[in-house]
C-alpha positions in Angstrom: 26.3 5.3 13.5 26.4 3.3 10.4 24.5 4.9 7.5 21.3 3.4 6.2 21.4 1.8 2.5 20.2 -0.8 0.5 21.1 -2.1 -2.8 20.2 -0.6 -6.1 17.1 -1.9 -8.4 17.7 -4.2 -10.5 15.7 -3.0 -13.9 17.6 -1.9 -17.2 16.2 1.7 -16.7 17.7 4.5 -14.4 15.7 5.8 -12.5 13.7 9.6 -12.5 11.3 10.9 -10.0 9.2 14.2 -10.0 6.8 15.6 -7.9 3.6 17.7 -8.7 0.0 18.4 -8.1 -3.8 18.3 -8.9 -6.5 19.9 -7.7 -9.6 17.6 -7.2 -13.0 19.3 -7.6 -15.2 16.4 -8.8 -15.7 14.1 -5.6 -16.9 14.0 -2.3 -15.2 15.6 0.3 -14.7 15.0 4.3 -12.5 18.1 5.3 -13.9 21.9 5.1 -10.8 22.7 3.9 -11.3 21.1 0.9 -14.7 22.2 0.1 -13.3 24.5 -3.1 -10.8 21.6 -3.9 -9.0 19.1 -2.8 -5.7 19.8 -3.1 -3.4 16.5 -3.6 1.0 16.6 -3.9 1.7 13.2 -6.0 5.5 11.7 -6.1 6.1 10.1 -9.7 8.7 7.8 -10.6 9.9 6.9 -13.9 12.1 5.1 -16.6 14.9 7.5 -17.0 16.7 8.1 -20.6 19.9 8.4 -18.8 21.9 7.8 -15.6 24.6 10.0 -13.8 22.4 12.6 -12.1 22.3 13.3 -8.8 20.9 10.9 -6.6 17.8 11.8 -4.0 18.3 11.9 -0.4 15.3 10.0 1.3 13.7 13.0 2.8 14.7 16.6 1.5 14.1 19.7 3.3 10.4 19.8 5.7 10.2 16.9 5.2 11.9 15.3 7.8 9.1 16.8 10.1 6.6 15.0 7.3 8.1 11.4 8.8 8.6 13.2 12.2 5.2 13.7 13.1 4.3 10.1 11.6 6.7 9.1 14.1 5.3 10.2 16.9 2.0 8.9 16.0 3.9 5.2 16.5 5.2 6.3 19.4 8.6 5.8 17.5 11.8 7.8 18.1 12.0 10.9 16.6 15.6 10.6 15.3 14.5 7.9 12.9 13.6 10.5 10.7 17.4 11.7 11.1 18.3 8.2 10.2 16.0 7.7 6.8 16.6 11.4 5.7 20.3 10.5 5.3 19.4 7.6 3.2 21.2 8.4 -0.3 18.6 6.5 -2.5 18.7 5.9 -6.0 16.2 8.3 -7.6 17.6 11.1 -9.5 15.7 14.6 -9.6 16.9 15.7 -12.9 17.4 13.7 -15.6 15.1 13.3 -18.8 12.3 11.1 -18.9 13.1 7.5 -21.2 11.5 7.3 -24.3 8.2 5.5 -25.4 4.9 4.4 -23.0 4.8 2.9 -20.3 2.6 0.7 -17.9 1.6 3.1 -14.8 1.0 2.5 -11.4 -0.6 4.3 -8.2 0.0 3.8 -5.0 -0.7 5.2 -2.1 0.8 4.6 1.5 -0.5 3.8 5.0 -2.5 5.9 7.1 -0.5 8.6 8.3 2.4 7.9 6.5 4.0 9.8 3.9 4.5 10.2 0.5 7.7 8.2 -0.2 7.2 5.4 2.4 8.0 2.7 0.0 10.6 4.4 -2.4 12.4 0.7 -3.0 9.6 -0.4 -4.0 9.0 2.0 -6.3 12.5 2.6 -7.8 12.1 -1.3 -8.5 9.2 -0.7 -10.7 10.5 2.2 -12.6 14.2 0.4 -13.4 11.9 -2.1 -14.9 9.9 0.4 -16.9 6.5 1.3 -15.1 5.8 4.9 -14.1 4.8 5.3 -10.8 2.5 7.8 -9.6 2.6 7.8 -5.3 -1.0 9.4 -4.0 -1.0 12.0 -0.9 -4.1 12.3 1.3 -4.2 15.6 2.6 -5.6 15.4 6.3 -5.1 11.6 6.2 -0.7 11.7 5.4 1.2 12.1 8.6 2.1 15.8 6.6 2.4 16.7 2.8 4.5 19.3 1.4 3.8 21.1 -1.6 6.0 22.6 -4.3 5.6 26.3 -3.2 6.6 25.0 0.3 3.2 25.1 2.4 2.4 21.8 3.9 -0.9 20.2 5.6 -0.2 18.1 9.1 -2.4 15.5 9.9 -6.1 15.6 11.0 -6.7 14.7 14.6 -10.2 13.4 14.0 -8.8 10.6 11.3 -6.6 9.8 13.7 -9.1 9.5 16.5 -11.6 7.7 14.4 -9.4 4.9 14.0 -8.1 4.6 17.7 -12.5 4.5 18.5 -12.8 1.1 16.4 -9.8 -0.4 18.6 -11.5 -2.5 21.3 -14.3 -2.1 20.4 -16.6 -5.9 20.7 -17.0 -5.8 16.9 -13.0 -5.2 16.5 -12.1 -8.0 18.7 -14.6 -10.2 17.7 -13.4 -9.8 13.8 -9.8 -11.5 14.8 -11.4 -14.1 17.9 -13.8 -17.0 18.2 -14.9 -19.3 15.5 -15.5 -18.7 11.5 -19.6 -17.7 12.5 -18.3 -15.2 14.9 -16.0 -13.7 12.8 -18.0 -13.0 10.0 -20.8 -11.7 12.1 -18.2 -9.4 13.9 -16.8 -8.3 10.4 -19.9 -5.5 9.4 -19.5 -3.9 12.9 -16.1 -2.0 10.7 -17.8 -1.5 7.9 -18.4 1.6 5.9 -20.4 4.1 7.9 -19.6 2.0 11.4 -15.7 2.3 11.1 -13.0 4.2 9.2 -15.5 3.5 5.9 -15.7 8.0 5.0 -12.0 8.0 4.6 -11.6 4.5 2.8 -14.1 5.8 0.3 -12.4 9.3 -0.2 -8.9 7.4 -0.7 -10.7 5.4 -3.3 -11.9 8.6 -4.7 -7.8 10.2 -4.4 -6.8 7.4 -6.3 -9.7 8.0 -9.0 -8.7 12.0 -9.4 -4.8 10.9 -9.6 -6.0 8.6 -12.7 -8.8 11.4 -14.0 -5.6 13.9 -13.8 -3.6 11.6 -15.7 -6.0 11.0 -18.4 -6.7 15.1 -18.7 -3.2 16.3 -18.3 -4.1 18.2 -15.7 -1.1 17.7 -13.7 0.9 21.0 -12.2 4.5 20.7 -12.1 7.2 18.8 -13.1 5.3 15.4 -12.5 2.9 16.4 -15.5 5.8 15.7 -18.1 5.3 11.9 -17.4 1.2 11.7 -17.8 2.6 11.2 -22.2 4.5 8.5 -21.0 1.7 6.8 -18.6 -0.1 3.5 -20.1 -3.9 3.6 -18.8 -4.4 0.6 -20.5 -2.1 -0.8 -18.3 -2.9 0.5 -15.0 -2.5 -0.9 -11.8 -3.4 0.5 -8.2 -0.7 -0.2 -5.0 -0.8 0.3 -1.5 0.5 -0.6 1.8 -1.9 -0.8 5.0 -5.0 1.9 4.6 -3.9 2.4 1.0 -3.4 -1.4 0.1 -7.2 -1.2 1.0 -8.4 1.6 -0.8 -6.1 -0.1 -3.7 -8.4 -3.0 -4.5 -11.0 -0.9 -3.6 -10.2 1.2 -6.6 -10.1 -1.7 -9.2 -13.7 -3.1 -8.0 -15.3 0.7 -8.7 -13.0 2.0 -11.5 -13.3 0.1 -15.1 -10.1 1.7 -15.7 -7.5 -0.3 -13.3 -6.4 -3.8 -14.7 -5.0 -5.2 -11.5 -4.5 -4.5 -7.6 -2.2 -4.9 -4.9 -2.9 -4.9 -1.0 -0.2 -4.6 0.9 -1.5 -6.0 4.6 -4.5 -3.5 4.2 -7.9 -4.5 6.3 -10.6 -3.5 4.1 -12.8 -1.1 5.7 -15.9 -0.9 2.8 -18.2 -3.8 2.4 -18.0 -3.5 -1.4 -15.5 -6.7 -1.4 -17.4 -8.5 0.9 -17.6 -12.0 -0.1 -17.5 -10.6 -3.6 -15.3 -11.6 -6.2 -12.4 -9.1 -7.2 -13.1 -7.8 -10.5 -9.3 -7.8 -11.5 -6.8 -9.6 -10.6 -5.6 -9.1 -7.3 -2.6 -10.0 -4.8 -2.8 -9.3 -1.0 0.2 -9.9 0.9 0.0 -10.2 4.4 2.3 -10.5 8.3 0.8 -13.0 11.1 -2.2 -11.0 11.8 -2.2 -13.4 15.2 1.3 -13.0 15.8 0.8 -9.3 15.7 -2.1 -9.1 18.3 -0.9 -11.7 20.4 2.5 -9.1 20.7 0.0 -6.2 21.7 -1.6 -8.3 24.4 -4.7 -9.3 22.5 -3.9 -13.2 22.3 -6.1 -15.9 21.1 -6.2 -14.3 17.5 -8.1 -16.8 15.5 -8.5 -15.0 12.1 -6.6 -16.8 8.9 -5.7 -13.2 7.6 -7.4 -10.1 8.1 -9.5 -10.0 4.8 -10.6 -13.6 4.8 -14.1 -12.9 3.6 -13.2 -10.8 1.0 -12.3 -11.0 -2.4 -13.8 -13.9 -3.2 -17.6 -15.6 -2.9 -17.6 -17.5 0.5 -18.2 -20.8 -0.7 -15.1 -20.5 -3.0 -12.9 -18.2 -0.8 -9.5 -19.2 -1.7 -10.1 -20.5 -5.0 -10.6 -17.9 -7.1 -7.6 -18.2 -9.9 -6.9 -14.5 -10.2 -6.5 -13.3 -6.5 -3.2 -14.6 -4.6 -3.0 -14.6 -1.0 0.3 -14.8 0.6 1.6 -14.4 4.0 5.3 -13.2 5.0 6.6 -15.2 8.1 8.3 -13.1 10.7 8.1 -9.6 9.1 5.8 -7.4 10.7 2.9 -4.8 9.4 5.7 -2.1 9.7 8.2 -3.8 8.4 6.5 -3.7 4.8 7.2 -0.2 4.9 10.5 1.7 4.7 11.1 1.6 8.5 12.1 -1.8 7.5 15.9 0.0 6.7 16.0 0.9 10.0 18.4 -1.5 12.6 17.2 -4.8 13.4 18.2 -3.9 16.8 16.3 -1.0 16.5 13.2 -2.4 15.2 12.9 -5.1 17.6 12.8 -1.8 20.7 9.7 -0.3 19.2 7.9 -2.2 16.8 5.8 -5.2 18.6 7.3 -8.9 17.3 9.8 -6.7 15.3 13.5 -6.5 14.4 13.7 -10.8 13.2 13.9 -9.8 9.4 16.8 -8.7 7.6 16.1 -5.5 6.3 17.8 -6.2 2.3 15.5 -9.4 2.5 12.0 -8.0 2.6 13.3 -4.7 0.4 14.0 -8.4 -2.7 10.8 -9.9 -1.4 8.3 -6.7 -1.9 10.0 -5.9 -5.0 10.1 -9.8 -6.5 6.4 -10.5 -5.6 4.5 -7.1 -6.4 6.7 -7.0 -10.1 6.2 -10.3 -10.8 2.7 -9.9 -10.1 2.3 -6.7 -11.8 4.5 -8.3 -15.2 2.1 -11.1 -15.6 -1.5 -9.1 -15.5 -0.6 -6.1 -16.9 2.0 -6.9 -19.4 0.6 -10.5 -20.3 4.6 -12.1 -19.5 4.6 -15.7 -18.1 6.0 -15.1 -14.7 4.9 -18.6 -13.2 3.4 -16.5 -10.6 3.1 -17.1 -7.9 4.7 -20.4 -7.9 8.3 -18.3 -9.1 8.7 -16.2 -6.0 7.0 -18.9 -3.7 10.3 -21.1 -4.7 12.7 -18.0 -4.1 11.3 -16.9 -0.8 10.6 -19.6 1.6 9.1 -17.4 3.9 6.2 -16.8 1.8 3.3 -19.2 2.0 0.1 -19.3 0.3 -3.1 -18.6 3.1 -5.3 -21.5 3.8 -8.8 -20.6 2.9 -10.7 -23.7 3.8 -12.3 -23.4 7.1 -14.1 -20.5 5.5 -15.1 -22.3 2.4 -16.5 -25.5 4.7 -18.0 -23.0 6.9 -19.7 -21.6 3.9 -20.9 -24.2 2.4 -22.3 -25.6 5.8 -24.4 -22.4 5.7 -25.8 -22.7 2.3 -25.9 -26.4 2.7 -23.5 -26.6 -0.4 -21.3 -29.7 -1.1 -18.3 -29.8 -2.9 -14.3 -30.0 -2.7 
């Protein structure tokens, strides 16, 4: 079996990483175990002062069984763990932290994922000189393991809460018929009617990450970088659930100066034909493609947050949020199972296995730190025109049937 790899960032920095630990006792909490505290294990990587130490396998010790039991949630085979554990990536444990300030980052993964699902991703960001702080929801991660070796599996009720919204009328009905239908279909998901209790407490995980930052009240080794951690320059990342309750974050918290959604359906109303507060890229798969290869055809939506983000009659325009679609790649496939065999991929994953894996590793990296460079360090990155003209593949969404459907609602002209 040919080992896994993939090729090394591209930034000027080595790269660090560090895990550690907070305790979150100031919002609302879903599970009883966290009534005296919620008890969250964050991954940080960083802008390393030198190179030449020892480089980080993928997974380390437990947690193999971490990935393992997100695995089996799939309905993936188990020895894909085996196969990402022995991935030698290019974060190194134990070297000193660069010198200076940097522009900080949070991110948090999919539902029942794990805490390093994207680590390209976020070794790309730290060779270029952000500090990257990756968010673990205790009840909500496929598992999380903590420094003193406990770990917490998975809730079954998150889990189950979830697989209740699919098929429902309201579910199908958000991704079938015509723009009127859709909409109407769309509040059925909503807050307290979907997966809205654990959207809000991921937007809360990524506030007590950035309270923990600001009090440097980080345990462990992690809490050496919260000195070198820019919150004037703070941006919030995620993938899936996490993209979601990423530019969920930056509408609530004054703090965060830009967002990124990585194909993440929102499940709170709070961007609901509302205008992003910051600026804010959502890059999404064929949401039609994708249902159409689970045996729900007829998929009519133009991407799965079409009325969000923006006002309705200007949905698409708005200057500061970006909307692009990958071609081929699948929702998976934005994650690290994307190292996996094309071969493989194609097996398990619905529509999967047509990308190259090295290919969407350079287009995830290109378009979330170009994005990131231009509103958080001011640079002129041409964005998104720049990576548009690198990666064919990506395509700016079509907004316009919601705008003139809209605008036939209000009985609003205009172009």
């Amino acid at each position: 079996m040919t080992a896994l790899t993939y090729r090394p960032p591209t930034g000027s920095f080595p790269v660090g990483v560090r895990d550690g630990e907070l305790v979150d006792t100031t919002y609302p909490v879903l599970r009883t175990e966290d009534a005296e505290g919620r008890r969250i294990m964050v991954r940080a990587w960083h802008p390393a002062a030198e190179d030449g130490g020892a480089r980080r396998p993928y997974l380390v010790g437990e947690e193999a069984q971490l990935v393992q039991w997100c695995l089996g949630l799939a309905g993936a085979p188990s020895d894909w763990a085996g196969q990402l554990g022995a991935v030698e990536t290019f974060s190194q444990p134990d070297t000193p932290v660069a010198p200076g300030t940097f522009p900080t980052v949070v991110f948090s993964h999919g539902a029942t994922s794990w805490v390093s699902q994207n680590t390209p991703l976020m070794e790309h960001l730290a060779s270029h000189g952000y500090v990257v702080w990756s968010v673990t929801h205790p009840g909500e991660s496929s598992g999380v393991q903590f420094a003193d070796g406990s770990t917490v599996r998975h809730d079954e009720a998150f889990q189950e809460a979830f697989l209740g919204i699919v098929g429902t009328p309201d579910y199908i009905g958000k991704f079938t018929g015509d723009v009127a239908h859709r909409h109407a279909a769309t509040p059925g998901l909503l807050d307290d009617l979907g997966m809205g209790p654990w959207a809000r407490r991921w937007v809360d995980d990524h506030r007590a990450v950035i309270d923990a930052i600001e009090q440097d009240s980080i345990d462990g080794e992690a809490g050496a970088l919260v000195t070198s951690s820019d919150l004037g320059a703070l941006g919030v990342v995620g993938m899936s659930f996490g993209g979601a309750a990423a530019a969920s974050t930056a509408q609530v918290d004054e703090r965060v100066r830009a967002a990124v959604n990585l194909d993440g359906g929102q499940f709170l109303s709070d961007l609901l034909g509302v205008d992003a507060r910051v600026p804010l890229l959502h890059v999404s798969t064929d949401a039609a493609a994708a249902l159409a290869a689970v045996g729900v055809p007829g998929a009519t939506l133009l991407e799965t947050n079409e009325f969000f983000y923006e006002e309705h009659t200007r949905a698409g325009l708005h200057e500061h949020v970006h909307r692009l679609r990958v071609a081929a790649a699948t929702h998976m496939e934005l994650t690290d199972f994307v190292l996996l065999p094309q071969d493989e991929r194609s097996t398990v994953i619905p529509d999967g296995g047509t990308v190259e894996s090295q290919r969407v590793i350079d287009l995830l990296n290109a378009t979330v730190g170009a994005f990131l460079d231009q509103a958080l360090r001011g640079e002129d990155r041409d964005f998104p025109a720049s990576v548009l003209h690198e990666f064919p593949e990506l395509s700016p969404v079509d907004l316009s049937p919601i705008r003139d459907w809209a605008r036939g609602e209000q009985g609003v002209g205009g172009a």
